[in-house]
DSSP file (Angstrom, degrees, kcal/mol; ACC not computed):
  #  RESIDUE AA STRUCTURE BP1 BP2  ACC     N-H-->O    O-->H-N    N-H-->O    O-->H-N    TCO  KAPPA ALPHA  PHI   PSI    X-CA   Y-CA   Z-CA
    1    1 A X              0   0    0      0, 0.0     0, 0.0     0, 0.0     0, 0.0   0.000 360.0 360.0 360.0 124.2  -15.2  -32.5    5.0
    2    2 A X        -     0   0    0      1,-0.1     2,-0.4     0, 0.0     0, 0.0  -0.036 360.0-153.9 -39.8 151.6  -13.5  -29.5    7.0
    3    3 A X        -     0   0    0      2,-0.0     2,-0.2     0, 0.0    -1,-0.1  -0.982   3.5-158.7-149.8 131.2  -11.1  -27.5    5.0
    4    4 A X        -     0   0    0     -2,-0.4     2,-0.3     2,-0.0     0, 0.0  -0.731   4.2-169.6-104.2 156.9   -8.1  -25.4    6.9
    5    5 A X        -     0   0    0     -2,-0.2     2,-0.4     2,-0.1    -2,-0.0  -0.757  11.8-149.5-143.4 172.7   -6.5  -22.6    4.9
    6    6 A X        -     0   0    0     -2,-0.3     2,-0.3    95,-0.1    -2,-0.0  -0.882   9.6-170.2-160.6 137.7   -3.0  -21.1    6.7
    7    7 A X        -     0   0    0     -2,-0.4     2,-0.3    95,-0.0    -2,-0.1  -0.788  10.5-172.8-156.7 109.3   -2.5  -16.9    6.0
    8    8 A X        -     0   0    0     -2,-0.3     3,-0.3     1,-0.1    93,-0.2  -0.950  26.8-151.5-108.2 135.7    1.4  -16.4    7.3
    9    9 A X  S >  S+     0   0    0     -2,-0.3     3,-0.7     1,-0.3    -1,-0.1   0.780  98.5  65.5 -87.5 -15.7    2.1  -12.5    7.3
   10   10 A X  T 3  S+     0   0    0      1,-0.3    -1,-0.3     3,-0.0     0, 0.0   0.834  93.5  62.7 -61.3 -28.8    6.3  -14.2    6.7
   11   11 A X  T 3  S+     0   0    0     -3,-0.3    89,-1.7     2,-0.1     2,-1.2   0.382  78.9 104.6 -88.8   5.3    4.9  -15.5    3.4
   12   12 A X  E <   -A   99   0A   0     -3,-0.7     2,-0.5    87,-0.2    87,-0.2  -0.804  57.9-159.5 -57.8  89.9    4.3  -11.8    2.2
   13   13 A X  E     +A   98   0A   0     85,-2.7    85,-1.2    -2,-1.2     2,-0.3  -0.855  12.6 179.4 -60.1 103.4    7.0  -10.9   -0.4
   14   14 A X  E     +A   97   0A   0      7,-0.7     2,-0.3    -2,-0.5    83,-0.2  -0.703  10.0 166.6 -83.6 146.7    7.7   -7.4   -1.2
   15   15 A X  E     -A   96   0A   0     81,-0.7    81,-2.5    -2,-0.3     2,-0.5  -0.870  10.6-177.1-157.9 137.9   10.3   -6.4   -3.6
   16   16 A X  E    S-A   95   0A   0      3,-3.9     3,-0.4    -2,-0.3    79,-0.2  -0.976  76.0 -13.3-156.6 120.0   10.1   -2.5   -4.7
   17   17 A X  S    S-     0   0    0     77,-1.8    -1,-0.2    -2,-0.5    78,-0.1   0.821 129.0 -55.6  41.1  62.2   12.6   -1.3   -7.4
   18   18 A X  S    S+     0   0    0     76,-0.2     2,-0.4     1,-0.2    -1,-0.3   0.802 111.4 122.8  57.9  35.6   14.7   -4.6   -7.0
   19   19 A X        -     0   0    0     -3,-0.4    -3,-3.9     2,-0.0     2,-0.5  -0.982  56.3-143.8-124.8 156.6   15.1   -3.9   -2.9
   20   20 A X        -     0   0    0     -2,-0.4     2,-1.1    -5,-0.2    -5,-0.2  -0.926   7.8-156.3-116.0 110.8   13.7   -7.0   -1.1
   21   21 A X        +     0   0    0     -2,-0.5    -7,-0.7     1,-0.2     3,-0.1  -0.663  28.0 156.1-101.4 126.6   11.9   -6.3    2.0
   22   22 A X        -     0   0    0     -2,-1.1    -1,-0.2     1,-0.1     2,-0.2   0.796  58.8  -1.9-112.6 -18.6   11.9   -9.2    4.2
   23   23 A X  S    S+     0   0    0     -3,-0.2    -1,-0.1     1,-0.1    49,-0.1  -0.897  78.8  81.3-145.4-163.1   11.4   -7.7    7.5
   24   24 A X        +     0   0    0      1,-0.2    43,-0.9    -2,-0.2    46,-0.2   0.842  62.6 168.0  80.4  43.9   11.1   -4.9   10.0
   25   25 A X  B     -D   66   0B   0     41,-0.2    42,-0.3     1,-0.2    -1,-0.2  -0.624  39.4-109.3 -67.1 150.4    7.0   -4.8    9.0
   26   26 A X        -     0   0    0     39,-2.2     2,-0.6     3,-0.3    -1,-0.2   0.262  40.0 -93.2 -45.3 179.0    5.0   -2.8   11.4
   27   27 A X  S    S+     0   0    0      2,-0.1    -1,-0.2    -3,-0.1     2,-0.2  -0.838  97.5   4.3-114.1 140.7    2.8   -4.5   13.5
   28   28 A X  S    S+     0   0    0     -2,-0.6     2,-0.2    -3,-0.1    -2,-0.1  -0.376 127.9  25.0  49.4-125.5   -0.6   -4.9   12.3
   29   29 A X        +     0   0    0     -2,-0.2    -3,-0.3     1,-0.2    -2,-0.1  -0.352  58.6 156.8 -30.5 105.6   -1.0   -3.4    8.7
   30   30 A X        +     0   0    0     -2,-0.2    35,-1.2     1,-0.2     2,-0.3   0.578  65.1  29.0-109.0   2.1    2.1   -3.4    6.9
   31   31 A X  E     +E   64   0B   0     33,-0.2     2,-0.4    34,-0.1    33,-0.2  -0.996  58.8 177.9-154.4 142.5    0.9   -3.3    3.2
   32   32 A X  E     -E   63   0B   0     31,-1.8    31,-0.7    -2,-0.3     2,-0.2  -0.816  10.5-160.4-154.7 117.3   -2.3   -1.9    1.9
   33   33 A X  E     +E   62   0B   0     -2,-0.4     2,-0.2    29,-0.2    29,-0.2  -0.535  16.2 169.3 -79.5 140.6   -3.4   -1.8   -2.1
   34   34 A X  E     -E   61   0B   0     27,-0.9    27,-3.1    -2,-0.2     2,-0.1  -0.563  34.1-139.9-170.8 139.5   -6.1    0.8   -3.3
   35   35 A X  E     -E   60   0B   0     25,-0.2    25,-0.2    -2,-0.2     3,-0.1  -0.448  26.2-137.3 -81.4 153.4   -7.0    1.6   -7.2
   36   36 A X  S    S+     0   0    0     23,-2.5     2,-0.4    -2,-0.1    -1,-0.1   0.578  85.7  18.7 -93.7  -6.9   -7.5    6.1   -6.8
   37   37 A X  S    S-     0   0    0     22,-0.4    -1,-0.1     1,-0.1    -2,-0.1  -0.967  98.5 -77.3-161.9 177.4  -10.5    5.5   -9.0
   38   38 A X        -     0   0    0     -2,-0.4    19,-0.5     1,-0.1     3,-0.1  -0.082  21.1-138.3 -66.8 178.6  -13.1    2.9  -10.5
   39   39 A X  S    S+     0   0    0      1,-0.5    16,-1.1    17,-0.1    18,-0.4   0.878  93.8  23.3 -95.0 -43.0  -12.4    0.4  -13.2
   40   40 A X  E     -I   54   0C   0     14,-0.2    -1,-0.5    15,-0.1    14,-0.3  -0.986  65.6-162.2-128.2 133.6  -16.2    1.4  -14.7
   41   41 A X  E     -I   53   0C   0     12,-1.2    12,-2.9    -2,-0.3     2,-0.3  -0.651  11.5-147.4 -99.1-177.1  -18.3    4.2  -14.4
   42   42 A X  E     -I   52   0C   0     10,-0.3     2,-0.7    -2,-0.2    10,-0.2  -0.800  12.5-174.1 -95.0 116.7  -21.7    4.3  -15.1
   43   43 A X  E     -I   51   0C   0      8,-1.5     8,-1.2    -2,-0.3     2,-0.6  -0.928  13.8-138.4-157.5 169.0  -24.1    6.7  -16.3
   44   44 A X  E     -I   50   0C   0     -2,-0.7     6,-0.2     6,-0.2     5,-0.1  -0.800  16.8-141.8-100.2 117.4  -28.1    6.9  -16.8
   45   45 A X    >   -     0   0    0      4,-1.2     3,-0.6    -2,-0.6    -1,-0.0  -0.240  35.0 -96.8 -61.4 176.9  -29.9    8.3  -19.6
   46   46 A X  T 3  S+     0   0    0      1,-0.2    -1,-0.1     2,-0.1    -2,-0.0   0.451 123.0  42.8 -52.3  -9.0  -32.9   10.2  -19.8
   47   47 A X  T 3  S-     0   0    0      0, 0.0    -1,-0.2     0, 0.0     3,-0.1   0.196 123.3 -93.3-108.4 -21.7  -34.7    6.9  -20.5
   48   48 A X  S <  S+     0   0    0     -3,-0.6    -2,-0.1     1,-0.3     0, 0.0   0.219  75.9 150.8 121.1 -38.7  -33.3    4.8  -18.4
   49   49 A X        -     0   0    0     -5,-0.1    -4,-1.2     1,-0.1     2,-0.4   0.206  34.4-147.7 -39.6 149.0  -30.8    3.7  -20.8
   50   50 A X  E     -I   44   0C   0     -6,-0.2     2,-0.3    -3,-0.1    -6,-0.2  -0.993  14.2-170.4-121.2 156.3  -27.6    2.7  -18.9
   51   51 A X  E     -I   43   0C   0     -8,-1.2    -8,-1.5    -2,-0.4     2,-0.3  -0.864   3.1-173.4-116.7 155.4  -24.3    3.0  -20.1
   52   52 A X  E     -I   42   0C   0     -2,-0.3     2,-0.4   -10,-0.2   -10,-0.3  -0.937   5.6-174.1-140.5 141.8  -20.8    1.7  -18.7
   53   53 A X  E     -I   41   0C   0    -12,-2.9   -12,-1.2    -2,-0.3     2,-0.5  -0.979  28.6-114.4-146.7 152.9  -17.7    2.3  -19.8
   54   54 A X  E     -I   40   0C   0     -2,-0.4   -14,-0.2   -14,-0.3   -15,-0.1  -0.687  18.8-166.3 -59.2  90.1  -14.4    1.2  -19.0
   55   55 A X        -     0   0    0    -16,-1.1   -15,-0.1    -2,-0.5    -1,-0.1   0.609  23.8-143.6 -54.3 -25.1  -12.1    3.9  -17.4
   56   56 A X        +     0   0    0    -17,-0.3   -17,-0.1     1,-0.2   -16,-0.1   0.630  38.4 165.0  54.9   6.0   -9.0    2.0  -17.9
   57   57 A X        +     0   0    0    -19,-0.5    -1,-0.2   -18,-0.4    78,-0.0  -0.268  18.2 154.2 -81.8 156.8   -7.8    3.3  -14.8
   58   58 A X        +     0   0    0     76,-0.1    78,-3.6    -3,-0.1     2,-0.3   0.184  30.0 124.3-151.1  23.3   -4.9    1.4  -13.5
   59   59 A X  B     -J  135   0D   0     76,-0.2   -23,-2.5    74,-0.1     2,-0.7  -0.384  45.0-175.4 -83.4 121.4   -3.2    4.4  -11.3
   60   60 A X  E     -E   35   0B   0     74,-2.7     2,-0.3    -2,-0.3   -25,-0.2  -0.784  28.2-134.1-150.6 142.1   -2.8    2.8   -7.2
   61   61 A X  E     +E   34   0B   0    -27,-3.1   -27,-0.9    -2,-0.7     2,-0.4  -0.552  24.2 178.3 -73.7 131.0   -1.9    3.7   -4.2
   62   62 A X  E     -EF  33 132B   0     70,-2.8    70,-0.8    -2,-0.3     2,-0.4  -0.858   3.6-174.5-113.0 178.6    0.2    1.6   -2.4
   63   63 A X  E     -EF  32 131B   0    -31,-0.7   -31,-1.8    -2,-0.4     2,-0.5  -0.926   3.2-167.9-152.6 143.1    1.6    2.2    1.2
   64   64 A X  E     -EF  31 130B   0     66,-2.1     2,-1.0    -2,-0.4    66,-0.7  -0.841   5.7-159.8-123.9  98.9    4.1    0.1    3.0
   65   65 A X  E     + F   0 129B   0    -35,-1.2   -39,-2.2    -2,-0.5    64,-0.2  -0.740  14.1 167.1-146.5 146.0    4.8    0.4    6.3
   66   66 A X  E     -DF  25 128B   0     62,-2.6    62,-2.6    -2,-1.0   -41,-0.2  -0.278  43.1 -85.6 -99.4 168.6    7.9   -0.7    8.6
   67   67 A X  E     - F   0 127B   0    -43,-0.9    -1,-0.2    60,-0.3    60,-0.2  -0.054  34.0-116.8 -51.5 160.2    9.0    0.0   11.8
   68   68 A X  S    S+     0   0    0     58,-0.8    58,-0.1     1,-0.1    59,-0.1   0.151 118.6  58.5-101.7  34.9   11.1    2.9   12.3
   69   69 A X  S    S+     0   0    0     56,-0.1    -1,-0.1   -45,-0.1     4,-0.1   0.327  80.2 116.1 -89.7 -32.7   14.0    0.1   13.4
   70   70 A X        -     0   0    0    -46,-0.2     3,-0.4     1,-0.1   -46,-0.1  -0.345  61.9-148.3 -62.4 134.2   13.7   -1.6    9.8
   71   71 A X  S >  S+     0   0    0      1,-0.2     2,-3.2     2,-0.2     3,-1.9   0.992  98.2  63.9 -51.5 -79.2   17.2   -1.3    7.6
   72   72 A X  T 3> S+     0   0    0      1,-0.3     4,-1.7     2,-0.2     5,-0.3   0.625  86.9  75.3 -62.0   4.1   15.0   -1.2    4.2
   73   73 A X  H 3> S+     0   0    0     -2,-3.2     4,-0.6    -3,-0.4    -1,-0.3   0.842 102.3  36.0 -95.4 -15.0   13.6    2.2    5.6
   74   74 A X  H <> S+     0   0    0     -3,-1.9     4,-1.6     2,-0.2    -2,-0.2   0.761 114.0  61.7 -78.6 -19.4   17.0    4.0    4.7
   75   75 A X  H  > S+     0   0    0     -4,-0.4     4,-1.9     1,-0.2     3,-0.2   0.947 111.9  33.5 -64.6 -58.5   16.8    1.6    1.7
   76   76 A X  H  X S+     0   0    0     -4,-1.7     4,-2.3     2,-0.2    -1,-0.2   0.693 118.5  57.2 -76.1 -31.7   13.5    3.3    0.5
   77   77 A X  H  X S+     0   0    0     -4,-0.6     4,-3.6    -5,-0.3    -1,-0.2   0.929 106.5  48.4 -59.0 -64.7   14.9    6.8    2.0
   78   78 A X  H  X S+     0   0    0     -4,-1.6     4,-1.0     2,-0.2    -2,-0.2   0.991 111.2  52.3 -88.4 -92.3   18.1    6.6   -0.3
   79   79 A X  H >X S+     0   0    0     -4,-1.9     4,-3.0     2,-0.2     3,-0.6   0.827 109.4  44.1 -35.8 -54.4   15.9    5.8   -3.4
   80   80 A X  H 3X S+     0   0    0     -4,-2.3     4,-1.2     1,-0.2     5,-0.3   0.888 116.2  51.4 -62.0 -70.4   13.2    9.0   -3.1
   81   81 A X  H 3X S+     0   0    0     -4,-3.6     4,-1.4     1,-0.2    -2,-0.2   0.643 104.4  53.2 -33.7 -24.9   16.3   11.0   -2.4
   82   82 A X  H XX S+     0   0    0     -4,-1.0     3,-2.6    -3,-0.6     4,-1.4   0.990 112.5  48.3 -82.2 -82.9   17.7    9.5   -5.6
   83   83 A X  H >< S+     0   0    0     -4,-3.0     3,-1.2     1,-0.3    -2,-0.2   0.835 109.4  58.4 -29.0 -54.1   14.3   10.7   -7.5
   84   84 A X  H 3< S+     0   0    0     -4,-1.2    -1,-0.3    -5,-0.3    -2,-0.2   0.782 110.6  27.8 -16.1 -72.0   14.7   13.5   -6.2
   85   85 A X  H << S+     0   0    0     -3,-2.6    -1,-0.2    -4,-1.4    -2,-0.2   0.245 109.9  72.0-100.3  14.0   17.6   14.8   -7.1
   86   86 A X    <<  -     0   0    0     -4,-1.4     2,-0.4    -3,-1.2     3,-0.1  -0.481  69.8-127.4-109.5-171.9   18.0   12.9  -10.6
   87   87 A X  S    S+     0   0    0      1,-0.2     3,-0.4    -2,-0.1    -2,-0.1  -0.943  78.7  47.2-105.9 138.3   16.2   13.4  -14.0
   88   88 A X  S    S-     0   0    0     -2,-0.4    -1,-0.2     1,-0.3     4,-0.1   0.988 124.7 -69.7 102.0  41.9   14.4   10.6  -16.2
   89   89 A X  S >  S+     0   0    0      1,-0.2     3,-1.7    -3,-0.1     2,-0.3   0.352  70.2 173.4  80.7  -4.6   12.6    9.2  -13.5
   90   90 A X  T 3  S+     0   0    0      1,-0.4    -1,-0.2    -3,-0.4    -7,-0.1   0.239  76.3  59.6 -97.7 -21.0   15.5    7.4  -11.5
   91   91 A X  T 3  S+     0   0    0     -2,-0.3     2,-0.6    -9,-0.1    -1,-0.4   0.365  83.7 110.0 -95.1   3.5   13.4    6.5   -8.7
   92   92 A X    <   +     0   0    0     -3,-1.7     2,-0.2    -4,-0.1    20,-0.2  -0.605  39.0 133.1 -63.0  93.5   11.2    4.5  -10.9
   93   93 A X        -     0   0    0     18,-1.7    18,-0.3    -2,-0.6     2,-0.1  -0.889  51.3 -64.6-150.0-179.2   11.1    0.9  -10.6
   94   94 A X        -     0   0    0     -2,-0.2   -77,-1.8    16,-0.1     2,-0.4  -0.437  34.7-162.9 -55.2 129.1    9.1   -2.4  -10.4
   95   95 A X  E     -AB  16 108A   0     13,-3.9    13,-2.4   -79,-0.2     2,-0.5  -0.956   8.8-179.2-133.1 140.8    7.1   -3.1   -7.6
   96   96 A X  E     -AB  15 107A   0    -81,-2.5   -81,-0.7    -2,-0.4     2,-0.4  -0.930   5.6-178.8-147.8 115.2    5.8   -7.0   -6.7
   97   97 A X  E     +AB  14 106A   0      9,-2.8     9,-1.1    -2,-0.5     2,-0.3  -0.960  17.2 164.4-103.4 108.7    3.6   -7.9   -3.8
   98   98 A X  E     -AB  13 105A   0    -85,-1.2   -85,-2.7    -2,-0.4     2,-0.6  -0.949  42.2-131.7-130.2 151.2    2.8  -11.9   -3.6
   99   99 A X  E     -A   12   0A   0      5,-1.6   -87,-0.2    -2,-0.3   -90,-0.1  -0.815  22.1-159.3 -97.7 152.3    1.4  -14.2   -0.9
  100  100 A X  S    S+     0   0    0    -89,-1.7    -1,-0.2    -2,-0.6   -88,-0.1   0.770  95.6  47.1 -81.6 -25.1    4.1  -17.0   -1.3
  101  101 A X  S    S+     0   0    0    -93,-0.2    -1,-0.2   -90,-0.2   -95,-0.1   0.518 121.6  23.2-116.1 -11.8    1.5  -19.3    0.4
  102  102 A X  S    S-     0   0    0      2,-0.2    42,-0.2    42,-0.0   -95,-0.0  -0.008  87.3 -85.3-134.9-135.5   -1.9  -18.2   -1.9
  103  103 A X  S    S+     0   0    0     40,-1.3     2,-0.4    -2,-0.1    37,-0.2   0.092  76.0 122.9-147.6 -11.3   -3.1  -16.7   -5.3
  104  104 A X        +     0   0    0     39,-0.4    -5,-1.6    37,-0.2     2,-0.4  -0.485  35.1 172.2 -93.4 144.0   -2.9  -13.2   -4.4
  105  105 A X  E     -BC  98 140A   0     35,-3.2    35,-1.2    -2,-0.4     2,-0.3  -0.992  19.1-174.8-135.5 134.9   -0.6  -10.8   -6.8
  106  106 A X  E     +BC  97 139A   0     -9,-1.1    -9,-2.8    -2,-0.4     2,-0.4  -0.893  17.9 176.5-144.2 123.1    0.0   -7.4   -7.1
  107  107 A X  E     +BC  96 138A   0     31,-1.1    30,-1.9    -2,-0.3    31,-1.4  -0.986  12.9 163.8-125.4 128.5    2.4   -6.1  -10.1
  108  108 A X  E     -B   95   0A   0    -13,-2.4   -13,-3.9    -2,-0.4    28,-0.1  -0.972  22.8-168.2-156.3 139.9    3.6   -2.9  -11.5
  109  109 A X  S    S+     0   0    0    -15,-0.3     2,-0.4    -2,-0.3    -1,-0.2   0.784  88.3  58.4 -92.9 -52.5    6.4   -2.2  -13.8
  110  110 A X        +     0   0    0     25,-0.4    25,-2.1   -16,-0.1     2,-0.3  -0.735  68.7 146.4 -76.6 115.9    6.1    1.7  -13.0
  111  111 A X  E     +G  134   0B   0     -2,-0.4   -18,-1.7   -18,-0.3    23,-0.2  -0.940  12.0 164.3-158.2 143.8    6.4    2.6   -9.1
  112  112 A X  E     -G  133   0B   0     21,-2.1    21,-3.5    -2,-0.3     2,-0.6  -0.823  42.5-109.3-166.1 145.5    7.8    5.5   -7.5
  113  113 A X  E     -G  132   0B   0     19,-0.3    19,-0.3   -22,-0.3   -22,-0.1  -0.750  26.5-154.8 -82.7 127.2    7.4    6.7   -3.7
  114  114 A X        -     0   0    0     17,-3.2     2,-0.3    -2,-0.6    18,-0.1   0.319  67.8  -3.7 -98.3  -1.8    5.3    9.6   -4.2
  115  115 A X  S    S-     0   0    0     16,-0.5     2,-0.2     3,-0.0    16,-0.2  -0.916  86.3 -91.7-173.8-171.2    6.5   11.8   -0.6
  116  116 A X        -     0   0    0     -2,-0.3    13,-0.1     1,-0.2    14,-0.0  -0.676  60.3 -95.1-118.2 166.3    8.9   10.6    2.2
  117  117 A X        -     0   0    0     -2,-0.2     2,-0.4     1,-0.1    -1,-0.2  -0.267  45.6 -96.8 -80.9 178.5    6.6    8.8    5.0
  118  118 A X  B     -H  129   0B   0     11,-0.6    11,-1.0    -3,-0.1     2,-0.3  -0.840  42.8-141.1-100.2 153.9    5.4   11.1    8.1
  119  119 A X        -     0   0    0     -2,-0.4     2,-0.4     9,-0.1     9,-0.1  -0.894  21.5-179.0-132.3 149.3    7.6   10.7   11.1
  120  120 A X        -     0   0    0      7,-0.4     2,-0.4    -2,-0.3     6,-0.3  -0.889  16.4-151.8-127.9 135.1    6.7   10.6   14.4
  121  121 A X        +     0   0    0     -2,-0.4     2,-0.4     4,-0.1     3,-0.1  -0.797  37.2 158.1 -99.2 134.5    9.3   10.2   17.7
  122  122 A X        -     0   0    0     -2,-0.4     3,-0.1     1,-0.2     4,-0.0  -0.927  54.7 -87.5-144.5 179.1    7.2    8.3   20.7
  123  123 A X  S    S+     0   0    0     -2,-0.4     2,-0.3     1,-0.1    -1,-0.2   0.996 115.0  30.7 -38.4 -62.6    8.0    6.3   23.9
  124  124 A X  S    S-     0   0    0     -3,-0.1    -1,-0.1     1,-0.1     0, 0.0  -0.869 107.9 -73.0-124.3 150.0    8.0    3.5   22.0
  125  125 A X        -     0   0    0     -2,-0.3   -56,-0.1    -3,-0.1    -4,-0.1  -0.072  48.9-167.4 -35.3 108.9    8.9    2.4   18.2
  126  126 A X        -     0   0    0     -6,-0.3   -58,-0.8   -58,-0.1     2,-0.1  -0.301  22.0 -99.8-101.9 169.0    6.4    3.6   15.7
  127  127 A X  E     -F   67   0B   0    -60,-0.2     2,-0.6   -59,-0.1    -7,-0.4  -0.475  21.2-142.2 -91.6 176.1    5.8    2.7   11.9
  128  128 A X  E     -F   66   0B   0    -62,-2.6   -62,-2.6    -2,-0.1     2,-0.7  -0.975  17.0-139.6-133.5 114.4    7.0    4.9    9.1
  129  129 A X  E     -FH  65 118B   0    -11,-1.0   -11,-0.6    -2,-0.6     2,-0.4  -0.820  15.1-166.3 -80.4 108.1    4.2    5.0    5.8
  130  130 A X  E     -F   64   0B   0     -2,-0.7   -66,-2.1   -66,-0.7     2,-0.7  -0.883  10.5-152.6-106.0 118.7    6.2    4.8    2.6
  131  131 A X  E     -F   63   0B   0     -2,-0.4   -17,-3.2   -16,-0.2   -16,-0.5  -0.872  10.7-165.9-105.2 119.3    3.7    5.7    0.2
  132  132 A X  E     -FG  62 113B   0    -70,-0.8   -70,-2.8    -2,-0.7   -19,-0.3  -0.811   7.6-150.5-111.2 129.5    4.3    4.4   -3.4
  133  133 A X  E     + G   0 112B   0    -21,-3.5   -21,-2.1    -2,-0.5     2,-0.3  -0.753  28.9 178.6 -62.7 123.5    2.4    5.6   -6.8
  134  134 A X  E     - G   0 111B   0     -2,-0.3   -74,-2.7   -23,-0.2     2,-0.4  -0.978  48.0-141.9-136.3 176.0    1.9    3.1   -9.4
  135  135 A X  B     -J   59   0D   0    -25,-2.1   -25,-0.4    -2,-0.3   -26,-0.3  -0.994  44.8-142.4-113.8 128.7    0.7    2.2  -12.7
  136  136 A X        +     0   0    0    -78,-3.6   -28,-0.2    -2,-0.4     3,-0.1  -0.621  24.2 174.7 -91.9 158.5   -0.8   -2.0  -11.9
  137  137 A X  S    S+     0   0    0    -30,-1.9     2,-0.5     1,-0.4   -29,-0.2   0.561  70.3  24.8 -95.4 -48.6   -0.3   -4.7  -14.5
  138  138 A X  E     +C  107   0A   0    -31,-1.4   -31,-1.1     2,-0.0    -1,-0.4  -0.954  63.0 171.1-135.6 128.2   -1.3   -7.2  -12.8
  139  139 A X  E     +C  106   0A   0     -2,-0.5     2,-0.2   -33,-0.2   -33,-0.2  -0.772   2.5 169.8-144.7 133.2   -3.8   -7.7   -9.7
  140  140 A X  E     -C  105   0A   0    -35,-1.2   -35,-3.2    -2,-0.2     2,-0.8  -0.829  17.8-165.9-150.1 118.8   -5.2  -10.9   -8.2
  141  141 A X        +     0   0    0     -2,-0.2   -37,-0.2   -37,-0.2     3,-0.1  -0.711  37.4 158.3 -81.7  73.9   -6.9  -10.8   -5.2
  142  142 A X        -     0   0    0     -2,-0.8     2,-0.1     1,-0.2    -1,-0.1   0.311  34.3 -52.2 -95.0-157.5   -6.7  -14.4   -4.9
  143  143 A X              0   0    0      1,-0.2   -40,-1.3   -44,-0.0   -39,-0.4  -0.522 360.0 360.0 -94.5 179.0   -7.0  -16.9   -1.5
  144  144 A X              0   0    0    -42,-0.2    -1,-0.2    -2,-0.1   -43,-0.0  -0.051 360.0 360.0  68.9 360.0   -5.7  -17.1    1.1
C-alpha cells in the first residue's frame, strides 16, 4: 500500500532565548544544524587493533536565516547587543527547533549568537545569517 508523508516548512518551530520566530524565513534554507566535530573518533594501532572513543562533543553550529524584512531580526539584533554589553552571559538562552508535523528535535539549554549576521544591501530583499553557538541536549533527526 502507498504511503504519503507531508514536510510543511510552516510547521517548523523555532524559539531562541524565549523569542518565537514564526515568520519572515528566507526563502529556501532558513535553518541549518551541524555538530563542529565528531561524536567518535577512531584510531588504529600498530596491529590493527582499533580503538573508538567517545568525544562527548556536543558543541553546534546553528544558523538561522530570515529575510532582512523579518521583525525577529531586530529581536535577535537587540539580544547580541544585550551580550555584548552585559556580564554573566546575558545573551544566553534556550534554543528549540521542532517539526510540529514529524519526529525531528533539536534542543539546547545553552545558546548564544556567536557574531551579528553579514549584511548585504541588493535590488532586491536578501537573507540575514544569524549564527547561534550551542551546547545540544537533545537531537533527533527523526521523519519527516
Amino acid at each position: 500500500m502507498a504511503s504519503l508523508k507531508i514536510y510543511d516548512a510552516d510547521q517548523v518551530a523555532i524559539v531562541f532565548a524565549n523569542i518565537p520566530i514564526q515568520s519572515g524565513y528566507s526563502d529556501g534554507e532558513f535553518a541549518r544544524i551541524v555538530q563542529t566535530d565528531k561524536s567518535f573518533t577512531t584510531k588504529t594501532g600498530t596491529d590493527g587493533e582499533v580503538t573508538r572513543s567517545k568525544t562527548k562533543q556536543k558543541v553546534t553550529e546553528v544558523t538561522i536565516t530570515l529575510m532582512q524584512t523579518s521583525s525577529s531580526n531586530a529581536l535577535l539584533s537587540a539580544l547580541l547587543t544585550t551580550d555584548e554589553l552585559l556580564q554573566n552571559g546575558a545573551g544566553v538562552g534556550p534554543l528549540l527547533i521542532t517539526d510540529l508535523q514529524g519526529t525531528s528535535l533539536f534542543e539546547a539549554q545553552l545558546a548564544w549568537i556567536s557574531g551579528p549576521p553579514e549584511v548585504v544591501y541588493d535590488r532586491e530583499a536578501t537573507g540575514r545569517a544569524w549564527p547561534i553557538e550551542c551546547v545540544r541536549d537533545v537531537r533527533i533527526d527523526g521523519g519527516n
